[in-house]
SEROVEX-187174 format. One record per atom (N, C-alpha, C, O, CB): residue in one letter; atom name; z negated, x negated, y negated. Coordinates in Angstrom, 1 decimal. Glycine has a CB too. Layout:
N
> residu; atome; Z; X; Y
> A; CA; Z; X; Y
...
This chain:
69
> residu; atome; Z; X; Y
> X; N; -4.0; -5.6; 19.2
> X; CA; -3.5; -6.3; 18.0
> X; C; -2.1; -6.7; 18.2
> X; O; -1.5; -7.1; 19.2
> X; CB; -4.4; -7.5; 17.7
> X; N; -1.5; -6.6; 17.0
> X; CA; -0.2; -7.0; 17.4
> X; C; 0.2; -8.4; 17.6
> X; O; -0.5; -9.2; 17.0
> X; CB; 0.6; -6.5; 16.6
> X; N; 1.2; -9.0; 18.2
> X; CA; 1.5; -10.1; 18.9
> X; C; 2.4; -11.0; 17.7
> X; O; 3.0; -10.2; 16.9
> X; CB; 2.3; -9.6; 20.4
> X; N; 2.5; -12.3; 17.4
> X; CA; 3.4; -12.9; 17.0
> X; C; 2.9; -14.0; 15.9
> X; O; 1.7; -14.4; 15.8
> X; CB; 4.3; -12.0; 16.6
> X; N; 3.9; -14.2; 15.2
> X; CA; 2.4; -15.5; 14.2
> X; C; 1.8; -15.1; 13.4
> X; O; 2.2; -14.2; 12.8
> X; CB; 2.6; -16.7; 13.3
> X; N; 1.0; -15.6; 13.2
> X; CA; 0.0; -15.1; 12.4
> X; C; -0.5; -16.0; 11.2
> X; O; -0.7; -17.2; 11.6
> X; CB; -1.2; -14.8; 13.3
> X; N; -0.7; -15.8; 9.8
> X; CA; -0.4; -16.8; 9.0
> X; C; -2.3; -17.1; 8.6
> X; O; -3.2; -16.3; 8.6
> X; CB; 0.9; -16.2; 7.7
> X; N; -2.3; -18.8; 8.0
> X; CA; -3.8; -19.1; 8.1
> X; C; -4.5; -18.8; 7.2
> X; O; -3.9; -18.9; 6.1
> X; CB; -4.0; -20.3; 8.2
> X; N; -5.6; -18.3; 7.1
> X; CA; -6.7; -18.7; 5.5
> X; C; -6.8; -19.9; 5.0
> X; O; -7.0; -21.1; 5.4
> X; CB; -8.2; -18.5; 5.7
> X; N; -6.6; -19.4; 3.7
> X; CA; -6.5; -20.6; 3.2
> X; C; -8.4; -21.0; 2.8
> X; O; -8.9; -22.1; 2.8
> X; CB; -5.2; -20.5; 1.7
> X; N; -9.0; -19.9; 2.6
> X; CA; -10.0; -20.4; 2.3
> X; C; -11.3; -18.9; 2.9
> X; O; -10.7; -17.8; 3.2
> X; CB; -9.9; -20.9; 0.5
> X; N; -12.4; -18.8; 3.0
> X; CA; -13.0; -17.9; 4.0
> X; C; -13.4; -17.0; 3.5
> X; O; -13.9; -16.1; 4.2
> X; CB; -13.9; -18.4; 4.7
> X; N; -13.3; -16.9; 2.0
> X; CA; -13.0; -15.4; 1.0
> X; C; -12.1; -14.3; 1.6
> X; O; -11.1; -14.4; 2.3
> X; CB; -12.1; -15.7; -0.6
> X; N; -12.6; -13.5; 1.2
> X; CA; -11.7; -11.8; 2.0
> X; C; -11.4; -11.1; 0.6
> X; O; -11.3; -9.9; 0.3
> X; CB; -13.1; -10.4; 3.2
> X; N; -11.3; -11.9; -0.1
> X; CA; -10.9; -11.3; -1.8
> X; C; -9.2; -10.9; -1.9
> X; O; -8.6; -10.1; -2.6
> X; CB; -11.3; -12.9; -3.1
> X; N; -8.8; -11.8; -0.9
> X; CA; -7.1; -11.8; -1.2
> X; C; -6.3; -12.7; -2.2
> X; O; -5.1; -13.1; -2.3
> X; CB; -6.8; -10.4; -1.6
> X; N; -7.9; -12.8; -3.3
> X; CA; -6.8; -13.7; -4.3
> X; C; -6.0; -15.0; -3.9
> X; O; -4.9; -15.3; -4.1
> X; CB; -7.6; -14.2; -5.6
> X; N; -7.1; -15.7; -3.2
> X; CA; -6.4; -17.4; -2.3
> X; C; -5.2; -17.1; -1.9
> X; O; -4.2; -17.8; -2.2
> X; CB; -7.3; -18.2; -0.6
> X; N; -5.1; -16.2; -1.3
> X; CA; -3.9; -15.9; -0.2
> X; C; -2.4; -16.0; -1.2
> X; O; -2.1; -15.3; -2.2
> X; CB; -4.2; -14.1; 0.7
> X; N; -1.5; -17.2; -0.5
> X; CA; -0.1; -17.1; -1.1
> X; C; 1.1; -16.0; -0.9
> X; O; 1.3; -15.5; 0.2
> X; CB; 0.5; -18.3; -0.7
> X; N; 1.4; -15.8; -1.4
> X; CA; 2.7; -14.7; -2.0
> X; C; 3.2; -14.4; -0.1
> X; O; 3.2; -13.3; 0.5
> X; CB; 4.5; -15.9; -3.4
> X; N; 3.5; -15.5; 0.5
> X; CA; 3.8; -14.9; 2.3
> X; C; 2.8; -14.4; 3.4
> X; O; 3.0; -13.7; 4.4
> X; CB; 4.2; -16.1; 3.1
> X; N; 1.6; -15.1; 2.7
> X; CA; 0.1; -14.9; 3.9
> X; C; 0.1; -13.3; 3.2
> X; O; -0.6; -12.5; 4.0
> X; CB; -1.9; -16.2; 3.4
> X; N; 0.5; -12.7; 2.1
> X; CA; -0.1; -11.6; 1.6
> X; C; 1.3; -10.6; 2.2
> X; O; 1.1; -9.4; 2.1
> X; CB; -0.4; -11.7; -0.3
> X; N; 2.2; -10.8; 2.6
> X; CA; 3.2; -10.4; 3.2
> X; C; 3.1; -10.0; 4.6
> X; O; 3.5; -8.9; 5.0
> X; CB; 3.9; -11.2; 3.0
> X; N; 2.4; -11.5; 5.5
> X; CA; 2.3; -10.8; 6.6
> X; C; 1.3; -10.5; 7.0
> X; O; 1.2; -10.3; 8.2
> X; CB; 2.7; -11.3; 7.4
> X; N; 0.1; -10.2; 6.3
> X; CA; -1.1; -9.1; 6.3
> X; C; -0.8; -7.8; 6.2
> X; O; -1.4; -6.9; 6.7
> X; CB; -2.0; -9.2; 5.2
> X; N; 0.5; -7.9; 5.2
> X; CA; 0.8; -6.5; 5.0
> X; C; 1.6; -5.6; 6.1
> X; O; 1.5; -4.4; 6.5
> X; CB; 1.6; -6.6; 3.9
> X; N; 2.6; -6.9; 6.3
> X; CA; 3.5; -6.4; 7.6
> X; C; 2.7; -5.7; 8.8
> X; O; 2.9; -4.6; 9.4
> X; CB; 4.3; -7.8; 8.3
> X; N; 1.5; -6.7; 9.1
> X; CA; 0.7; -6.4; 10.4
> X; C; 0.0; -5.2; 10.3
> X; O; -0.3; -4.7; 11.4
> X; CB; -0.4; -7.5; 10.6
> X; N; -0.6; -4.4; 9.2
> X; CA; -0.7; -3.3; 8.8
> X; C; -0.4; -2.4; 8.8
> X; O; -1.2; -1.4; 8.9
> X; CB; -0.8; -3.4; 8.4
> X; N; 1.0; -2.4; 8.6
> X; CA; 2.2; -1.6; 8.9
> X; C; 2.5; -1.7; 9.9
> X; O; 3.0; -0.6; 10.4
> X; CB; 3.2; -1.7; 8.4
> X; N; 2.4; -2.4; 10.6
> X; CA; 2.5; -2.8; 12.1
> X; C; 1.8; -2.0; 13.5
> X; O; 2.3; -1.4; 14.5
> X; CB; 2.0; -4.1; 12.0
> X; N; 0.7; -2.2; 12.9
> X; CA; -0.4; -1.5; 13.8
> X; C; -0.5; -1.7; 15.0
> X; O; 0.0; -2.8; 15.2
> X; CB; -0.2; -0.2; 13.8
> X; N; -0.9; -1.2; 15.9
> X; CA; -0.9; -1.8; 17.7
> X; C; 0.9; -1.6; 18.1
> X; O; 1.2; -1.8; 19.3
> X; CB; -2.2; -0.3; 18.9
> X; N; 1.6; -1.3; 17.3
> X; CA; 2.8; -1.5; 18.1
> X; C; 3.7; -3.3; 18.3
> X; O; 4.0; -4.0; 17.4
> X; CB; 3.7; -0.4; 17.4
> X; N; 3.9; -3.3; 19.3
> X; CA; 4.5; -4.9; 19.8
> X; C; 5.6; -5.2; 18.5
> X; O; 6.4; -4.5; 17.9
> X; CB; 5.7; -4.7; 21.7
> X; N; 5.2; -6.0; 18.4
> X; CA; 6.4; -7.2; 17.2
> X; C; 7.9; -7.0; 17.4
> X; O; 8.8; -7.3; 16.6
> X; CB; 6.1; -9.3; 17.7
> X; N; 8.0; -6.4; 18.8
> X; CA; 9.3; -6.3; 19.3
> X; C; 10.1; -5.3; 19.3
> X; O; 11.3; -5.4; 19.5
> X; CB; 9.4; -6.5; 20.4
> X; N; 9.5; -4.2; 19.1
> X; CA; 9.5; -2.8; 18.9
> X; C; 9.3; -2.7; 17.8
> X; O; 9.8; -1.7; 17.4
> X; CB; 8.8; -2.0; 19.4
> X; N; 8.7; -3.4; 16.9
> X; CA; 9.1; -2.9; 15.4
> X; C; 9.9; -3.4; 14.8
> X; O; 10.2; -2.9; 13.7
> X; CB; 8.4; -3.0; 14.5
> X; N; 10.5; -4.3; 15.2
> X; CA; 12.2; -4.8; 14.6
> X; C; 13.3; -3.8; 14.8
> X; O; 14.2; -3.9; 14.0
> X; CB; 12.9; -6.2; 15.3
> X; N; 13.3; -3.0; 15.7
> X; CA; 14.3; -1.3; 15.7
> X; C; 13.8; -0.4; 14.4
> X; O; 14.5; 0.5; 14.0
> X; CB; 13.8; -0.2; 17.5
> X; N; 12.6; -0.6; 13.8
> X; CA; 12.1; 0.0; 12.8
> X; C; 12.5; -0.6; 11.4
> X; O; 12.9; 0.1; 10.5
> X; CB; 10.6; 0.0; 13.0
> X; N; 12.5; -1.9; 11.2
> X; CA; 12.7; -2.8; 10.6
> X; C; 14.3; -2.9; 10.0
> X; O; 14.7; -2.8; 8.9
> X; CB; 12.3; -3.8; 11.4
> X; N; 14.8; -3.0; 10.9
> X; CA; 16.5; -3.2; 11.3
> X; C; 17.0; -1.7; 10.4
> X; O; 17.6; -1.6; 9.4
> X; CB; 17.0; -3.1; 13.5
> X; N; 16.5; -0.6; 11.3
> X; CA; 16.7; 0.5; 10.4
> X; C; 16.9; 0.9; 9.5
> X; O; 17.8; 1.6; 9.1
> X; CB; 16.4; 0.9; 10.3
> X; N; 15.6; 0.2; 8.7
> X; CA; 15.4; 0.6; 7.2
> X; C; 16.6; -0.4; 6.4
> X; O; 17.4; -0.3; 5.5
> X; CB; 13.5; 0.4; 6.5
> X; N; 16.5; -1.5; 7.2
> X; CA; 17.4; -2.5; 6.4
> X; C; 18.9; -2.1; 6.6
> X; O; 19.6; -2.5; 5.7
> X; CB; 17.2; -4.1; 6.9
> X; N; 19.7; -1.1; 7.6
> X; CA; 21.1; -0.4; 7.3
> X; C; 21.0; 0.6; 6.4
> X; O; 22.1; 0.9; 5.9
> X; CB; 21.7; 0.3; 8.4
> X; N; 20.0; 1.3; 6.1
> X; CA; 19.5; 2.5; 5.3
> X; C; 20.1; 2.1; 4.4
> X; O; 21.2; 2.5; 4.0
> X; CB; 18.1; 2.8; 5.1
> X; N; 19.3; 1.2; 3.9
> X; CA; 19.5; 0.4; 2.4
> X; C; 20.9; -0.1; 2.1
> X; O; 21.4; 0.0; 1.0
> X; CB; 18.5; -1.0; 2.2
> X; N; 21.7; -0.7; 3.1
> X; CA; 22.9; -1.1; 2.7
> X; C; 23.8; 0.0; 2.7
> X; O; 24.7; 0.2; 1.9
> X; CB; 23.5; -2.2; 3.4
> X; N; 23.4; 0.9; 3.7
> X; CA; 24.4; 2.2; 3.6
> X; C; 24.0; 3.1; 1.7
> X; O; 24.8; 3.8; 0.9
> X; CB; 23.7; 3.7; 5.4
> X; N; 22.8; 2.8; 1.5
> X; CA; 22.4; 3.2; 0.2
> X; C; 23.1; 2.3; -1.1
> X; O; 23.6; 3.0; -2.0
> X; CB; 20.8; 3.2; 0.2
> X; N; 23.1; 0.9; -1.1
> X; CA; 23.7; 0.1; -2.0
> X; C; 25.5; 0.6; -1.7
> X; O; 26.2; 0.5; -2.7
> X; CB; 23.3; -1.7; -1.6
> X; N; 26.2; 1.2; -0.6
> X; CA; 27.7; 1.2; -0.3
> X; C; 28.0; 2.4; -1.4
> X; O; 28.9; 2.4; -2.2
> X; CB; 28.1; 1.6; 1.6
> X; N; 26.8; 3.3; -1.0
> X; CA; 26.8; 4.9; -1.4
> X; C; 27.0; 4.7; -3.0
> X; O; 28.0; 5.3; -3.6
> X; CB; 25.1; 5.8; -1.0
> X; N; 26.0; 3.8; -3.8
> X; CA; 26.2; 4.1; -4.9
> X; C; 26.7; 3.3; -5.2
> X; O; 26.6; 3.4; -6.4
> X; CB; 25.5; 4.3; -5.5
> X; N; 27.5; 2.0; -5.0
> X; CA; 28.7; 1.5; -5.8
> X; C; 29.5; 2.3; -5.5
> X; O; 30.4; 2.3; -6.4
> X; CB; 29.2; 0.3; -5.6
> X; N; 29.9; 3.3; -4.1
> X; CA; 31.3; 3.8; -4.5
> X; C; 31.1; 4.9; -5.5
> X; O; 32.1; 5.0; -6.3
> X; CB; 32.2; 4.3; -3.3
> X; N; 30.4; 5.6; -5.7
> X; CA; 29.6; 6.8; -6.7
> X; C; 29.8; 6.4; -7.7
> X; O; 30.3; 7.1; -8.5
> X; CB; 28.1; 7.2; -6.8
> X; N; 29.6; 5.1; -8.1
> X; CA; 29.6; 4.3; -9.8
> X; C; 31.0; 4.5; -10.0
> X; O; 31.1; 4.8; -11.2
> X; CB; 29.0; 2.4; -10.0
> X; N; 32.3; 4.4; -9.4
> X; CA; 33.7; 3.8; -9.0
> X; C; 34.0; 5.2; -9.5
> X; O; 34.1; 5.6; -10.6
> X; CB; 34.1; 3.1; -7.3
> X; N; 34.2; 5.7; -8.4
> X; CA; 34.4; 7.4; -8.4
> X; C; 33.5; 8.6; -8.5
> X; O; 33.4; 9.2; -7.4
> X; CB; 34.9; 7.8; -7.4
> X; N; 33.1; 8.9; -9.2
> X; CA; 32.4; 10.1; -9.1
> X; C; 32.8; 11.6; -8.9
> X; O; 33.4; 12.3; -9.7
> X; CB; 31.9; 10.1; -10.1
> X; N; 32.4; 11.9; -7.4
> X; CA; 33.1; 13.1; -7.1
> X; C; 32.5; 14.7; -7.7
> X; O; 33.0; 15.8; -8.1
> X; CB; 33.1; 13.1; -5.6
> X; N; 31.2; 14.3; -7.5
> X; CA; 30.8; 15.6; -8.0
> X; C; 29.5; 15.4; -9.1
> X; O; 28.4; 15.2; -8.7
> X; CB; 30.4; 16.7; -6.6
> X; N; 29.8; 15.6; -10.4
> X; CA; 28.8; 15.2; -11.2
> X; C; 28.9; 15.9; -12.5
> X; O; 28.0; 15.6; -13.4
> X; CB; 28.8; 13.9; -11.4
């Protein structure tokens, strides 16, 4: 199982509805997660998150200049 905090039930339903907007977040995370260490998936994490800014850089300068369109 993967390692790190782990967020509480709020109540002993497996429905999902109880669960707040973060507990439903890091159920999700841990899922995605899978047996790999908490520590090792922040190199995964980190990644996607330059992805995305190199993707937001990409298309404001595209909006600015458009080279080939």
């Amino acid at each position: 199982m993967a390692k790190g905090r782990k967020p509480k039930e709020t109540k002993a339903s497996n429905s999902g509805a109880n669960l707040g907007f973060e507990q439903i977040l890091w159920k999700s995370a841990d899922k995605l997660r899978g047996h790999m260490d908490s520590a090792e998936y922040k190199h995964v994490v980190l990644g996607l998150i330059f992805l995305k800014c190199i993707s937001v850089a990409f298309e404001s300068k595209r909006k600015i200049a458009p080279c080939f369109t």
